[in-house]
TORRO-324858 format. One record per residue (C-alpha): residue in three letters; x negated, y, z negated. Coordinates in Angstrom, 2 decimals, padded with zeros to 5 digits. Example, Ala and Ser with C-alpha at 12.3 -4.5 7.8 and 13.67 -1.06 7.14 Angstrom:
BEGIN
+-------+---------+---------+---------+
: romar :      px :      py :      pz :
+-------+---------+---------+---------+
:   Ala : -012.30 : -004.50 : -007.80 :
:   Ser : -013.67 : -001.06 : -007.14 :
+-------+---------+---------+---------+
END
This chain:
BEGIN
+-------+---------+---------+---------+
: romar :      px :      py :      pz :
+-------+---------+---------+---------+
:   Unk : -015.74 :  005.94 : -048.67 :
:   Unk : -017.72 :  008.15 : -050.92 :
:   Unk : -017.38 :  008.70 : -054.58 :
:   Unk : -018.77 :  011.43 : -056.04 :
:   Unk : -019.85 :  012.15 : -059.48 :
:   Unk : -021.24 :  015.46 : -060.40 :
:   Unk : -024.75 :  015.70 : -061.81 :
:   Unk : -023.80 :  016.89 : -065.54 :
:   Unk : -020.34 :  014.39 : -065.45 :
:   Unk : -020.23 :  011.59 : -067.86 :
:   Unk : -017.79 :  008.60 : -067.20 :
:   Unk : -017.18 :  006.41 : -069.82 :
:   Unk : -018.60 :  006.04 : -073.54 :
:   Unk : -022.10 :  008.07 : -074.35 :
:   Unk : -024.63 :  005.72 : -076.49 :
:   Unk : -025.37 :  008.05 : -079.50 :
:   Unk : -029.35 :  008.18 : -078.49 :
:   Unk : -028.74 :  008.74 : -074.67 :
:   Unk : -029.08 :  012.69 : -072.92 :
:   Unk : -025.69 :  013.09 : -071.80 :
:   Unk : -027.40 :  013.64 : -068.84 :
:   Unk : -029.18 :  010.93 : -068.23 :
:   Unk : -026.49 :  007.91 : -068.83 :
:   Unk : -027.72 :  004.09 : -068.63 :
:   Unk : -026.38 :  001.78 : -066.26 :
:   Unk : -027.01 : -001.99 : -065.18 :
:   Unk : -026.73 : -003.62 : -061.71 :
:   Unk : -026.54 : -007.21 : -060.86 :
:   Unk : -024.93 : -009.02 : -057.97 :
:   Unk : -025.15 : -012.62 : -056.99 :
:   Unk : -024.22 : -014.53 : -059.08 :
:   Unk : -021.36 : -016.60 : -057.37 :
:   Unk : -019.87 : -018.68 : -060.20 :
:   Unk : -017.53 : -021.29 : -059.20 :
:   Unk : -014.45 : -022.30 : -060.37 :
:   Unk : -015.60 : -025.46 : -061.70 :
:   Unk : -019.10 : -024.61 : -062.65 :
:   Unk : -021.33 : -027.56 : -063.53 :
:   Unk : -024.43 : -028.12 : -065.89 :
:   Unk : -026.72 : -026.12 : -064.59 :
:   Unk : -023.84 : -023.45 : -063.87 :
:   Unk : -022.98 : -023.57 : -067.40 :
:   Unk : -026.43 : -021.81 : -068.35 :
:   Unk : -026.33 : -019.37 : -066.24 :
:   Unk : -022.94 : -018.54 : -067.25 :
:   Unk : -024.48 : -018.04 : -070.75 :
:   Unk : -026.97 : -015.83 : -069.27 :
:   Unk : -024.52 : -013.63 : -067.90 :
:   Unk : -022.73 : -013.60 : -071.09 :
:   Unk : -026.50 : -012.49 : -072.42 :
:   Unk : -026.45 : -010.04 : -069.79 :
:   Unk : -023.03 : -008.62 : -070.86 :
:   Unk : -023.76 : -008.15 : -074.25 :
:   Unk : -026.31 : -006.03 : -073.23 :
:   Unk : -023.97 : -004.18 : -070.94 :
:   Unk : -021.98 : -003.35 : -074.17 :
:   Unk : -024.65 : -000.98 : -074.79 :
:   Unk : -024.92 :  001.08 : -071.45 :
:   Unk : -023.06 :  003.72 : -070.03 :
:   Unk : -021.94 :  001.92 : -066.56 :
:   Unk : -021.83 : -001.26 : -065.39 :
:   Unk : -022.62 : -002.01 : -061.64 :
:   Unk : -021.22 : -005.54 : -060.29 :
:   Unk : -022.26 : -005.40 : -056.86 :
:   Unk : -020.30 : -008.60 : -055.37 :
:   Unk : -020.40 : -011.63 : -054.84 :
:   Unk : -019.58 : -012.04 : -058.71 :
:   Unk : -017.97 : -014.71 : -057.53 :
:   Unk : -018.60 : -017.44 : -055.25 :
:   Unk : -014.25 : -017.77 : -054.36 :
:   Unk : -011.93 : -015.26 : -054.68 :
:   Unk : -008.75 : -014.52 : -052.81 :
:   Unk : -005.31 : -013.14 : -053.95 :
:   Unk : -002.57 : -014.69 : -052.80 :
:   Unk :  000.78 : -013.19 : -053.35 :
:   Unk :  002.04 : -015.24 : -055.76 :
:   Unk : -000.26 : -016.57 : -058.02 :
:   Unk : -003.92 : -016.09 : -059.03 :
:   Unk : -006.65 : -019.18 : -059.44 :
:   Unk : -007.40 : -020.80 : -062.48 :
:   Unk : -010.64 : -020.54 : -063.50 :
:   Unk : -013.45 : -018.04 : -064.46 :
:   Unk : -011.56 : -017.26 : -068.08 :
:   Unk : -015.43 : -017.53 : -069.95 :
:   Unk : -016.89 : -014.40 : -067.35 :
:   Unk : -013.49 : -012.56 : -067.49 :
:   Unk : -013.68 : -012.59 : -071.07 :
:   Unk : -017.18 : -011.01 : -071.49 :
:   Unk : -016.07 : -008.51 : -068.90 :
:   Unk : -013.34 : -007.99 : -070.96 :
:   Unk : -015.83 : -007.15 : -074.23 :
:   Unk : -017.65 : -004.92 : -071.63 :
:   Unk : -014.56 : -003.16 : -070.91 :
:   Unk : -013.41 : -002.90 : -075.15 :
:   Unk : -016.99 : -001.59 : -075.89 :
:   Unk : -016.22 :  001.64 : -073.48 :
:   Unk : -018.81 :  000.93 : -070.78 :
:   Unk : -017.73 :  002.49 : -067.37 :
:   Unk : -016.89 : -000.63 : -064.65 :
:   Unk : -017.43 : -000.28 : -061.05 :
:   Unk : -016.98 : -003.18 : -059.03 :
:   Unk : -018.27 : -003.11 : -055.07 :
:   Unk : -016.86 : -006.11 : -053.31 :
:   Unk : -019.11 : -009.25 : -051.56 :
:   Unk : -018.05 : -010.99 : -048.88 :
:   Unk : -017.11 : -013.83 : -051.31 :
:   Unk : -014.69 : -011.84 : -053.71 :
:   Unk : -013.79 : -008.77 : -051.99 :
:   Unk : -010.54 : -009.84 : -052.78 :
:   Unk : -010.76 : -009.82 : -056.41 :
:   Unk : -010.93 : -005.98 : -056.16 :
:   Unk : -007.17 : -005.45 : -057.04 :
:   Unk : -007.07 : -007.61 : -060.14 :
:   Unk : -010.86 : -005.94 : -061.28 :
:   Unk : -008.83 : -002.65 : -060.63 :
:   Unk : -005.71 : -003.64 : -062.80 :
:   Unk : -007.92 : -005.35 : -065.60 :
:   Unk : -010.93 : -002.98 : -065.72 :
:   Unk : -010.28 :  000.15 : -064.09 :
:   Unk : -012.41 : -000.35 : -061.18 :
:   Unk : -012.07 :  001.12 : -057.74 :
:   Unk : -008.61 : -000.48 : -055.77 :
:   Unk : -010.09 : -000.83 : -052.70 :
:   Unk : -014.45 : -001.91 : -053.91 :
:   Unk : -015.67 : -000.23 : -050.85 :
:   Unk : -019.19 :  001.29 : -051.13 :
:   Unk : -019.63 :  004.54 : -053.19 :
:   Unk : -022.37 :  007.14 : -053.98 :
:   Unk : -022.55 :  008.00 : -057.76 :
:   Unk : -025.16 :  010.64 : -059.37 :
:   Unk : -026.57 :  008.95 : -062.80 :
:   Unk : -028.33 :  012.26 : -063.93 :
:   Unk : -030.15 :  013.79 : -061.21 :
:   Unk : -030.51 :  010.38 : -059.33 :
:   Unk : -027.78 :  009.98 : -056.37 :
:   Unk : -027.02 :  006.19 : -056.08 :
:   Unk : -025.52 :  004.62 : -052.99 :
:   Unk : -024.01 :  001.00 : -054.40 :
:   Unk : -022.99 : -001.37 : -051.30 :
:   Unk : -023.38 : -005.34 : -051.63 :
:   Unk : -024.98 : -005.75 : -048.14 :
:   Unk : -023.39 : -008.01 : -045.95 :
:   Unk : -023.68 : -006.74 : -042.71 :
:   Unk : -026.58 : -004.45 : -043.25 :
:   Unk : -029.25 : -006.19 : -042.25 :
:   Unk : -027.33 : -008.73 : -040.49 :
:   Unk : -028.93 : -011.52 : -042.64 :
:   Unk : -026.82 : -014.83 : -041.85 :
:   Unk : -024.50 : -015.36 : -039.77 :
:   Unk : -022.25 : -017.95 : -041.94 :
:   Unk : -022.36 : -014.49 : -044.39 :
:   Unk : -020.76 : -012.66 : -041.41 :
:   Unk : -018.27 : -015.02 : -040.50 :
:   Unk : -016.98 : -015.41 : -043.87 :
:   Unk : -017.06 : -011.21 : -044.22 :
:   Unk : -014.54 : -011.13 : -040.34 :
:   Unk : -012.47 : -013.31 : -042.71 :
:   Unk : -011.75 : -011.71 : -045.68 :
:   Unk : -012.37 : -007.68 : -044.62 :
:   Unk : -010.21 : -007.39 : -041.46 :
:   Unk : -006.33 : -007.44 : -040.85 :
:   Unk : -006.00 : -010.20 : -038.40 :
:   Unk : -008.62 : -012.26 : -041.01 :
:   Unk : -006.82 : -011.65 : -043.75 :
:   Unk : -003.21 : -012.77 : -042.35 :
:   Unk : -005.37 : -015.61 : -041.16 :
:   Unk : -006.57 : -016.53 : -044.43 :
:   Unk : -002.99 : -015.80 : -046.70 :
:   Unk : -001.65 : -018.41 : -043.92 :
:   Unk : -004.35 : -021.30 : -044.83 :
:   Unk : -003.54 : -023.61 : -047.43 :
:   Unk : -005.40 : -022.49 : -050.33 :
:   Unk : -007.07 : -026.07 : -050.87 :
:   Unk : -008.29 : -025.21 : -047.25 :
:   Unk : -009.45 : -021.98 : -047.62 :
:   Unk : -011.48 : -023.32 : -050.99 :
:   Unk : -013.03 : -026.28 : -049.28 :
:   Unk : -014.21 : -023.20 : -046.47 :
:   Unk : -015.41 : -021.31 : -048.98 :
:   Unk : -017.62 : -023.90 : -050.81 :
:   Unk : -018.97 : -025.00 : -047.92 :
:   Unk : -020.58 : -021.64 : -047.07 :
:   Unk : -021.66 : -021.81 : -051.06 :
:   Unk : -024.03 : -024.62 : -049.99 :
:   Unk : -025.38 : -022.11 : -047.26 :
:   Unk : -026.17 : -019.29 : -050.52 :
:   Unk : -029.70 : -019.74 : -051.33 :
:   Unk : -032.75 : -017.24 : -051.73 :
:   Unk : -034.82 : -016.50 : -048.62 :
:   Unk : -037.81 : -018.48 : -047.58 :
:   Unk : -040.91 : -016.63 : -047.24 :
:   Unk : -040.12 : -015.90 : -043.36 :
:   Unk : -037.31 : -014.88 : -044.47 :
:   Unk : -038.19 : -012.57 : -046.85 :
:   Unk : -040.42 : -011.13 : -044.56 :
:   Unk : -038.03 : -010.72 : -041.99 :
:   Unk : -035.48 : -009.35 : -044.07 :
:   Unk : -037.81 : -006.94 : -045.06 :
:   Unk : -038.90 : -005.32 : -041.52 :
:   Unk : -035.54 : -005.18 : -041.08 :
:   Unk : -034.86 : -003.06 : -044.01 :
:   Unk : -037.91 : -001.09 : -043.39 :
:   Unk : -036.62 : -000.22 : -039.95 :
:   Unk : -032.60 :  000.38 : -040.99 :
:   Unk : -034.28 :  003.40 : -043.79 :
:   Unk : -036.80 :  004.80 : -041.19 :
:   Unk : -033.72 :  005.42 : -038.89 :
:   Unk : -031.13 :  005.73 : -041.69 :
:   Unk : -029.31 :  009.70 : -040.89 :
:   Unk : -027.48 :  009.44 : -044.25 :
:   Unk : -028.49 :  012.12 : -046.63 :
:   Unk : -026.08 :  011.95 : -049.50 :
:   Unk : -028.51 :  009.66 : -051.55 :
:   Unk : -032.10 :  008.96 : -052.86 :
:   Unk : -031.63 :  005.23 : -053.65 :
:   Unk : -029.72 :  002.93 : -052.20 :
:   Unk : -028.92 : -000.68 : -053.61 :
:   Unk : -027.23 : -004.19 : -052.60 :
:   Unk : -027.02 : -007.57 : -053.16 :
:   Unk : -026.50 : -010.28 : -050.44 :
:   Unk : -029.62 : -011.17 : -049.64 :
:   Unk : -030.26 : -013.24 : -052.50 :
:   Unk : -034.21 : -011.53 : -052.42 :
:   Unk : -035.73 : -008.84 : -054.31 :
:   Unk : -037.19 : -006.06 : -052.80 :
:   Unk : -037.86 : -002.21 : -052.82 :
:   Unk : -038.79 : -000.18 : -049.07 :
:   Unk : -038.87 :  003.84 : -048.63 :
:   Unk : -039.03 :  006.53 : -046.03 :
:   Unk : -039.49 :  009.51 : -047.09 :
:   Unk : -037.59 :  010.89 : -050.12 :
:   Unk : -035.35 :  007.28 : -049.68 :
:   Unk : -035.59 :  004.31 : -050.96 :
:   Unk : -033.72 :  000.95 : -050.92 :
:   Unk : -033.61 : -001.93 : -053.02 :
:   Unk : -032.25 : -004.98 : -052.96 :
:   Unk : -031.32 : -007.04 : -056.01 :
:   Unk : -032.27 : -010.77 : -056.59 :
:   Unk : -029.64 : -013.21 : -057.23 :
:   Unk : -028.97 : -014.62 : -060.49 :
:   Unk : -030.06 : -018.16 : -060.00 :
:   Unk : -033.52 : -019.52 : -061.29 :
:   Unk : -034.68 : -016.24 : -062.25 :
:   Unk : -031.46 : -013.80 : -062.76 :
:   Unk : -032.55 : -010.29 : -061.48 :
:   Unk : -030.83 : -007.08 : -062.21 :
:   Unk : -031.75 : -003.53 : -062.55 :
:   Unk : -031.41 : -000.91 : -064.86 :
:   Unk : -031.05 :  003.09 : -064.82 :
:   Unk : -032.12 :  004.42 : -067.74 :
:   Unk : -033.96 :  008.18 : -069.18 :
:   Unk : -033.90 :  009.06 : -064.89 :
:   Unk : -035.21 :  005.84 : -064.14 :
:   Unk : -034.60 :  003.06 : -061.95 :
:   Unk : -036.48 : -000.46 : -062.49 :
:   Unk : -035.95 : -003.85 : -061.23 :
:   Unk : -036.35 : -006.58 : -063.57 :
:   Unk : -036.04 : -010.52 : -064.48 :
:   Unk : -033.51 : -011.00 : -067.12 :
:   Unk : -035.70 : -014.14 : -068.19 :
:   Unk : -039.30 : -012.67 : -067.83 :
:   Unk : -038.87 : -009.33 : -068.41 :
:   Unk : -038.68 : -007.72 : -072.29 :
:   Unk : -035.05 : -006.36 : -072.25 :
:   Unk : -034.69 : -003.21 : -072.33 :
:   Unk : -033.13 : -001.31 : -075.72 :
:   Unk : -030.27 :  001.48 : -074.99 :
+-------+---------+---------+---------+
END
């Protein structure tokens, strides 16, 4: 599913010194906060809070899945948990900044209550989006580059029919205990891995036939990056563990950055 925006089409609130055609935007993905977050959680929680605040500022904000390390709707009742992130996505929301919300394998699920709450897309599928004259394509990943297959097993479950009845029929207490299992799996890539990852990615944009964007960008594989071919590019997004990486558009530009080492940028 494609989303179009036009070129000279402005969603959301316009910061007083942006070009109403060139409207900011941050991306991050990643970050897979649990419902009972520990210590070390617990700061980067307050990072993303950090990060949010900032968000406040921009004209769009990107959350390219996996938000969450455990999310699934039932019919009947939602999970408890995750009120401190909700509630700086809510501030996001109150400041007028433009949600979009593109489903991980992890919280794909969460994409009908992010619809009802923030106005994001009901069904979180990938999207193409022109900010200015730059046409994004925002996916999270899985299944790209075919990174891991615990990552794929856990996508069959929660993306197709027969996985989802599956799933609804679990106990949820089972269905948690899967899912933070595969947490333990969620790590950044080794250096083979990396390296791997990123021959693979080289190889997908050489014989990518898609023309509808110049940049594309995901998540998933917990490693930053940046290949081209041609006129293309894609990037990949770190995670937001030891150093939280997200990305920016802003004046026509695109840039990759560390929330901790990097001066933050001022809309």
């Amino acid at each position: 599913m494609y989303f179009q925006v036009a070129a000279d089409t402005t969603l959301g609130h316009i910061n007083p010194m942006s070009d109403l055609n060139q409207p900011t935007a941050i991306f991050v993905a990643d970050s897979h906060f649990h419902l009972n977050p520990d210590s070390a959680e617990q700061q980067r929680i307050r990072r993303f809070g950090e990060l949010m605040l900032l968000a406040q500022k921009a004209d769009h904000l990107f959350l390219l899945g996996d938000i969450f390390d455990f999310w699934f709707d039932y019919p009947h009742f939602r999970m408890r948990g995750f009120d401190e992130i909700l509630q700086a996505l809510d501030q996001v929301k109150a400041a007028g900044t433009t949600m979009h919300f593109v489903g991980g394998n992890h919280d794909i699920w969460a994409a009908q209550f992010l619809h009802q709450r923030y106005g994001t897309s009901k069904d979180a599928e990938p999207f193409v989006i022109s900010l200015g004259q730059l046409r994004i394509k925002v996916c999270h990943g899985d299944g790209l580059l075919g990174y891991d297959w615990a990552y794929n097993a856990f996508r069959t479950m929660v993306r197709t029919r027969l996985g989802i009845v599956l799933a609804k029929s679990l106990h949820p207490e089972i269905l948690y205990a899967f899912s933070e299992w595969l947490s333990g799996q969620s790590r950044g890539a080794t250096r083979d891995e990396a390296g791997r990852i990123e021959e693979k990615a080289q190889t997908w944009i050489d014989q990518c036939r898609e023309d509808q964007w110049d940049l594309m960008i995901i998540g998933h594989v917990h490693h930053r990056f940046e290949v081209s071919s041609g006129k293309q590019r894609l990037t990949a997004l770190a995670g937001w563990f030891d150093h939280p990486g997200y990305a920016i558009v802003q004046n026509g530009e695109f840039k990759l950055l560390d929330f901790e080492k990097d001066p933050r940028p001022s809309f």
